[in-house]
C-alpha positions in Angstrom: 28.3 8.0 27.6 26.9 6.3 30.7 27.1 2.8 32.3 24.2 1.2 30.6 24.7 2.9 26.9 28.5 1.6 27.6 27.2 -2.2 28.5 24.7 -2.4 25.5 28.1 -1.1 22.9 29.9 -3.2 24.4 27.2 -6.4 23.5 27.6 -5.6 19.6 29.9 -7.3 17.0 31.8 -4.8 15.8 35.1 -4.3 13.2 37.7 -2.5 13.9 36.8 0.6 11.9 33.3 0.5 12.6 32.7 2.0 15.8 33.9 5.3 14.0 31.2 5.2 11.4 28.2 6.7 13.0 25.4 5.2 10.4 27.2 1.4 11.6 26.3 2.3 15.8 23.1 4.0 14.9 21.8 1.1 13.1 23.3 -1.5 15.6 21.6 0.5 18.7 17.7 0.6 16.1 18.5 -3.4 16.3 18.8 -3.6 19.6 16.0 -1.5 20.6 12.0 -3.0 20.2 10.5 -0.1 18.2 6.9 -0.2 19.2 4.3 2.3 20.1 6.0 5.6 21.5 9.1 3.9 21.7 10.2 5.8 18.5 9.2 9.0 19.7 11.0 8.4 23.0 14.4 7.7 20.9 13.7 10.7 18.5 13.2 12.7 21.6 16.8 11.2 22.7 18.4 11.8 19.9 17.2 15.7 19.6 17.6 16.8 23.4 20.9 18.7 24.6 22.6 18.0 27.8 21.9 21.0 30.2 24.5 22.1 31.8 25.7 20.1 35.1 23.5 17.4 34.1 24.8 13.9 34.3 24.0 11.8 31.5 22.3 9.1 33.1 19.6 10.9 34.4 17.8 12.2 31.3 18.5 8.5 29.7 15.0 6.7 30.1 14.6 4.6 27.0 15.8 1.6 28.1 13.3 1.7 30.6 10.8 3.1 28.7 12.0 -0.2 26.3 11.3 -2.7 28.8 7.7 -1.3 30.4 6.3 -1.4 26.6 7.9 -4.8 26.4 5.7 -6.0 29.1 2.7 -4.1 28.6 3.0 -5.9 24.9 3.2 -9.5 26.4 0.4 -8.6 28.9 -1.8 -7.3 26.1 -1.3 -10.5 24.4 -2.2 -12.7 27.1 -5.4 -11.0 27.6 -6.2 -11.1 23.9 -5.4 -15.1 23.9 -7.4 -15.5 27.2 -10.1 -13.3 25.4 -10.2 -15.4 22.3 -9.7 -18.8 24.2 -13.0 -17.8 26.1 -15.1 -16.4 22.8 -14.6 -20.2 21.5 -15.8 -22.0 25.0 -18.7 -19.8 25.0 -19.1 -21.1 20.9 -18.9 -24.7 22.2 -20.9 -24.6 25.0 -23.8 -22.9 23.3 -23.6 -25.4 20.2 -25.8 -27.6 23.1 -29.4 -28.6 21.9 -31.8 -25.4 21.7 -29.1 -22.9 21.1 -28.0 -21.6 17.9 -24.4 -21.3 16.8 -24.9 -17.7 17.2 -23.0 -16.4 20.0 -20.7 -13.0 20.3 -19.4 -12.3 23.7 -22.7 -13.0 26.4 -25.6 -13.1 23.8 -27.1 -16.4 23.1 -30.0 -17.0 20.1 -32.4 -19.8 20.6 -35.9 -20.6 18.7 -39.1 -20.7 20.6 -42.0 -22.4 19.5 -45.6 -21.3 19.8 -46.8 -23.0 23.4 -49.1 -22.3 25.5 -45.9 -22.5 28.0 -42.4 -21.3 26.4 -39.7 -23.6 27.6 -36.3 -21.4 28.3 -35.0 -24.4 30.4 -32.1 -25.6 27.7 -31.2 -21.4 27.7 -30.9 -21.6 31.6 -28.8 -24.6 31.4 -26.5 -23.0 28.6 -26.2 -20.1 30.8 -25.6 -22.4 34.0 -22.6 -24.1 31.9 -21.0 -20.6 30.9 -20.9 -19.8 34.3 -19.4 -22.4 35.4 -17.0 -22.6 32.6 -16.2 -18.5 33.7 -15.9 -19.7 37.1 -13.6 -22.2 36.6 -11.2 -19.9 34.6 -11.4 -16.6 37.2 -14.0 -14.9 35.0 -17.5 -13.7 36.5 -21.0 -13.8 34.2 -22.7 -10.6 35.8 -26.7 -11.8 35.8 -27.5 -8.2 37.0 -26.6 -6.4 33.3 -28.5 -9.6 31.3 -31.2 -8.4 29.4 -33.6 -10.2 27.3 -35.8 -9.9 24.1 -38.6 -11.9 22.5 -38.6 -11.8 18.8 -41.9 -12.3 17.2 -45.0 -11.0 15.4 -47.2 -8.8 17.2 -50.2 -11.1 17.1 -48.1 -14.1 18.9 -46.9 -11.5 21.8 -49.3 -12.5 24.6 -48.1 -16.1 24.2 -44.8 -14.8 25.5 -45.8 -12.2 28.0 -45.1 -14.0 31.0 -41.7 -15.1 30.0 -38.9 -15.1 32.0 -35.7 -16.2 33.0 -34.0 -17.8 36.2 -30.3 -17.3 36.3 -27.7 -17.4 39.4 -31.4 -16.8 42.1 -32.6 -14.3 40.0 -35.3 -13.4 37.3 -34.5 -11.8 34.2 -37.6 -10.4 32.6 -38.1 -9.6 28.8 -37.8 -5.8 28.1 -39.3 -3.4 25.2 -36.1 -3.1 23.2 -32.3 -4.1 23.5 -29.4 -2.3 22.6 -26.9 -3.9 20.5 -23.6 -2.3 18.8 -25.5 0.9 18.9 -28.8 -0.4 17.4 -31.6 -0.6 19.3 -33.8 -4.2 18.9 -37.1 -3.8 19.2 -39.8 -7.1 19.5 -41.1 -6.8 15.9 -37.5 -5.7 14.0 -39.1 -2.8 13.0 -36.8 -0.4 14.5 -39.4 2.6 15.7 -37.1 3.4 18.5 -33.9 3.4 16.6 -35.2 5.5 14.2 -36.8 7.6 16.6 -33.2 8.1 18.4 -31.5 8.6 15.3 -33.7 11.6 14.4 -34.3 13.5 17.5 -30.2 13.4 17.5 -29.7 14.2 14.0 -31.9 17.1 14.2 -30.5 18.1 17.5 -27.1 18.7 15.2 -28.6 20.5 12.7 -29.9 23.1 15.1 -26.8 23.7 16.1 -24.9 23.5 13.0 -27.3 25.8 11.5 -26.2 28.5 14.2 -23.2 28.8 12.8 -23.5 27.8 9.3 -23.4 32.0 8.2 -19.7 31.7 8.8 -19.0 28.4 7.3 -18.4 27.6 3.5 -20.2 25.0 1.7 -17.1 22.1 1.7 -17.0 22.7 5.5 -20.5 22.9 6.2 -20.3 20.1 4.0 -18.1 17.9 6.2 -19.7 18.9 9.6 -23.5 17.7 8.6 -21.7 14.5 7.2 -19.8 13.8 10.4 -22.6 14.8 12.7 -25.4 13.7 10.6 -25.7 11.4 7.7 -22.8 9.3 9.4 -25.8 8.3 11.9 -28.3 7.8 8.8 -25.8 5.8 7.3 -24.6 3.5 10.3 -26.1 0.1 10.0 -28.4 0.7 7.3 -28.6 -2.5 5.8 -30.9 -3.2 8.1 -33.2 -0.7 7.2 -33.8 -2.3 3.8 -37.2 -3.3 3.4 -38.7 -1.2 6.2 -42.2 0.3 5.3 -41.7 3.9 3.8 -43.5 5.5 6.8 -41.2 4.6 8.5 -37.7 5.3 6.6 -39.7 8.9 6.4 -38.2 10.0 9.3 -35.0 9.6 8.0 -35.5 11.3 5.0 -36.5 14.2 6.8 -33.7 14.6 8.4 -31.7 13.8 4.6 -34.0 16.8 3.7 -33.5 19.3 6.2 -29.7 18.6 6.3 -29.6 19.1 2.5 -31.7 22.4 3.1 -29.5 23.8 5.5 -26.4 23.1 3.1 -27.7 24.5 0.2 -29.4 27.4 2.3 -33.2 27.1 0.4 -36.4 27.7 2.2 -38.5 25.5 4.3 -41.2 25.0 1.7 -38.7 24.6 -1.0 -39.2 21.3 -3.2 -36.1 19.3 -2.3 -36.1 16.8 -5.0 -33.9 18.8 -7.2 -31.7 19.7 -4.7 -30.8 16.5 -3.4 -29.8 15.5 -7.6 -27.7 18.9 -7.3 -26.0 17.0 -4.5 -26.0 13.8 -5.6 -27.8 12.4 -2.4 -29.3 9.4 -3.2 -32.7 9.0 -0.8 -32.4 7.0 2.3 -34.0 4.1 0.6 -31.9 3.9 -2.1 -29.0 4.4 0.1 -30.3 1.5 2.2 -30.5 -1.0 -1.3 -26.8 0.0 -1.9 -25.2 -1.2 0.9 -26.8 -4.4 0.6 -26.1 -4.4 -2.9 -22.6 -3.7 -2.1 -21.9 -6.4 0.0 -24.0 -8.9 -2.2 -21.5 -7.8 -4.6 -18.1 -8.5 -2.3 -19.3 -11.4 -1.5 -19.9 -13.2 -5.1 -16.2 -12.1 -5.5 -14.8 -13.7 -2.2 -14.3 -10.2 -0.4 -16.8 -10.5 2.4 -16.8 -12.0 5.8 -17.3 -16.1 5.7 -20.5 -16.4 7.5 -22.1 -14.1 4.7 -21.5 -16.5 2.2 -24.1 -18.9 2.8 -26.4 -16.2 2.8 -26.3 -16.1 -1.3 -26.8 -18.7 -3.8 -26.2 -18.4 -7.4 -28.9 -19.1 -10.1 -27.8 -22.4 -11.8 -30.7 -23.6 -14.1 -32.0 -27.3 -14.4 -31.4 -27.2 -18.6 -28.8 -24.9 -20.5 -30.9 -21.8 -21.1 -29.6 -18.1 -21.6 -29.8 -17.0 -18.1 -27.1 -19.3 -17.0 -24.5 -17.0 -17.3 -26.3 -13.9 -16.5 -25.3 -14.0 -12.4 -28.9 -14.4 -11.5 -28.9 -15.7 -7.5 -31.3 -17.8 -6.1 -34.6 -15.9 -4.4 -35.9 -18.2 -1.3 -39.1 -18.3 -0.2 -40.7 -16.3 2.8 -42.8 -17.8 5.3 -43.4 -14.4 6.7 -43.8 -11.6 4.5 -43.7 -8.4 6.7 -40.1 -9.5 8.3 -39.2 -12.7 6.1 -38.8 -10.7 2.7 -36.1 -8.5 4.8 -33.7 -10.9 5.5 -30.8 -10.7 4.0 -30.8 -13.9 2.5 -34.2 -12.9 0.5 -33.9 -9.4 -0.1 -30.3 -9.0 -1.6 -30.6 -11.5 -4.3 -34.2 -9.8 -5.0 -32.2 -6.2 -5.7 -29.4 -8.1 -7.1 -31.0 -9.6 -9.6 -33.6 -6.4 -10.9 -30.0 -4.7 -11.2 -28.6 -4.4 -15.3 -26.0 -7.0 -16.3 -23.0 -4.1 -17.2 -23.4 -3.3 -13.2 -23.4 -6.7 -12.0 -20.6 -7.4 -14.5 -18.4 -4.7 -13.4 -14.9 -5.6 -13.1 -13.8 -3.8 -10.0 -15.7 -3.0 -6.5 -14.9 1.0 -7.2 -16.5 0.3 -11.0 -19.0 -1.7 -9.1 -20.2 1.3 -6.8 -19.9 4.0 -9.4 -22.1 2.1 -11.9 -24.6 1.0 -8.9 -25.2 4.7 -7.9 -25.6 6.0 -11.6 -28.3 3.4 -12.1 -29.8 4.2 -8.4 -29.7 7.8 -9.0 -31.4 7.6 -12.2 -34.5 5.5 -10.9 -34.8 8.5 -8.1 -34.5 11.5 -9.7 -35.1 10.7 -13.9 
């Protein structure tokens, strides 16, 4: 045993018989040790390796070092994760100013415009001016050259807004045709052509390929490669496709179509209807409605994020009639009926409430989802 195995025995309490029991040091040396990340493998890899001949013991015994780099690394990670978080709330605070919604995650700010003749962006330059200053201050930099921005609005308000820009750190930041966000791209009427556009050239750029070699594959595999290459895209962020016109979720469904065609290896002119209820594929639509049916459901039963709560209100009627205790919500009204009637706030507690009471009454979210998709599948395919 070397020097620095010697010192740390040497540090533990010990009786007099028990630095002959071997399960007594081993488990005095595990306390000792931090067991994080690949420190465990490191000490496994200790444990198992042979001293080669000629080899002093010392040189092959790196855990302790290995101990005290992961030690720091840990407390370093921390920091930045506490500097990270402290920042994310500054950034919260500072955009709570007048004409900025108490919407903010990392550098994106949400603030209303109203219909002028001249759009005032002066209290979003001077929230922007105050982040800066605030990064400054604590040795962080607010890059102006990566800022994008986006004008959300109906099409026929769009030249109201066409020459409107922003002035931030000497220069101007002009409004683009779509932004991308968490993988989704935001286009100026929320109607998502380019996203779904994206989605489906890539999607079918995957089934190409999977289909050249889908002669050597068997169903289950097949199976999992379209779903991991395919309908995972379909599936990723589609609560917000709820709502959307059908010509427009078509394009999905074509790609659900050919995807379900090259599985179940039918022709091109084969009616696919069937098939997808031989798969149990609900349509794109439907798939849509479930996921915000899902989450209306987690969050009547406290099991959703906080700020979804508010989006829902129960159905509590003025006199004691029969629907009190039927778990009806509370449908708002839409100023705008194209894009208002898809917010979630409207169009969840629409579904939820043209659902049956045994599948809003389910007991469980598993019960929940198994009853939701035999009542969806029957309204597609019976």
């Amino acid at each position: 045993m070397g020097p620095e195995p010697e010192n740390i025995f040497k540090s533990f309490t010990l009786s007099e018989d028990d630095p002959k029991k071997f399960d007594v040091v081993l488990g005095k040396y595990d306390e000792y040790f931090y067991l994080k990340r690949n420190v465990i493998h490191e000490r496994a890899c200790f444990y198992q390796r042979g001293q080669r001949p000629g080899e002093k013991l010392e040189a092959g015994l790196t855990l302790t070092q290995t101990i005290q780099t992961v030690r720091q690394s840990e407390e370093v990670n921390a920091q930045v994760h506490q500097q990270q978080g402290e920042a994310c709330t500054a950034v919260q605070e500072i955009a709570r100013g007048p004409g900025c919604i108490e919407s903010v995650y990392d550098t994106q700010l949400y603030m209303p415009l109203k219909l002028t003749n001249t759009p005032d962006c002066s209290q979003l330059e001077a929230c922007l001016n105050e982040i800066k200053q605030w990064m400054s201050a604590n040795f962080l930099q607010l890059n102006a050259k990566k800022m994008e921005m986006l004008i959300i609005g109906p099409a026929r308000h769009r030249h109201l807004f066409n020459n409107t820009t922003l002035t931030f750190d000497k220069q101007t930041i002009t409004q683009g045709d779509s932004v991308k966000h968490l993988g989704i791209n935001f286009d100026p009427t929320l109607s998502f052509e380019l996203h779904i556009k994206s989605v489906t050239k890539t999607a079918f750029f995957y089934l190409r390929n999977i289909a050249k070699i889908c002669s050597i594959l068997s169903t289950s595999d097949a199976e999992i490669i379209i779903y991991a290459f395919v309908t995972s895209r379909l599936d990723y962020c589609k609560v917000l496709f709820s709502g959307l016109p059908m010509s427009s979720i078509k394009r999905l469904q074509l790609v659900q179509n050919a995807a379900a065609r090259l599985l179940t290896r039918i022709r091109k002119f084969d009616h696919i209807t069937p098939i997808l209820a031989h798969l149990h594929w609900l349509p794109v639509h439907l798939r849509c409605d479930f996921k915000v049916l899902l989450l209306t459901y987690k969050i009547l039963h406290s099991l959703a994020l906080a700020y979804l709560v508010d989006c829902i209100v129960p159905y509590v009627p003025a006199r004691n009639l029969c629907s009190k205790n039927s778990g009806l919500l509370v449908i708002p009204r839409a100023q705008k009926k194209s894009a208002g009637y898809r917010a979630f706030s409207i169009r969840a507690p629409v579904l939820w409430n043209a659902l049956p009471v045994t599948v809003r009454d389910a007991s469980s979210v598993e019960a929940f989802k198994s009853h939701l998709k035999t009542n969806l599948y029957t309204l597609a395919f019976k």
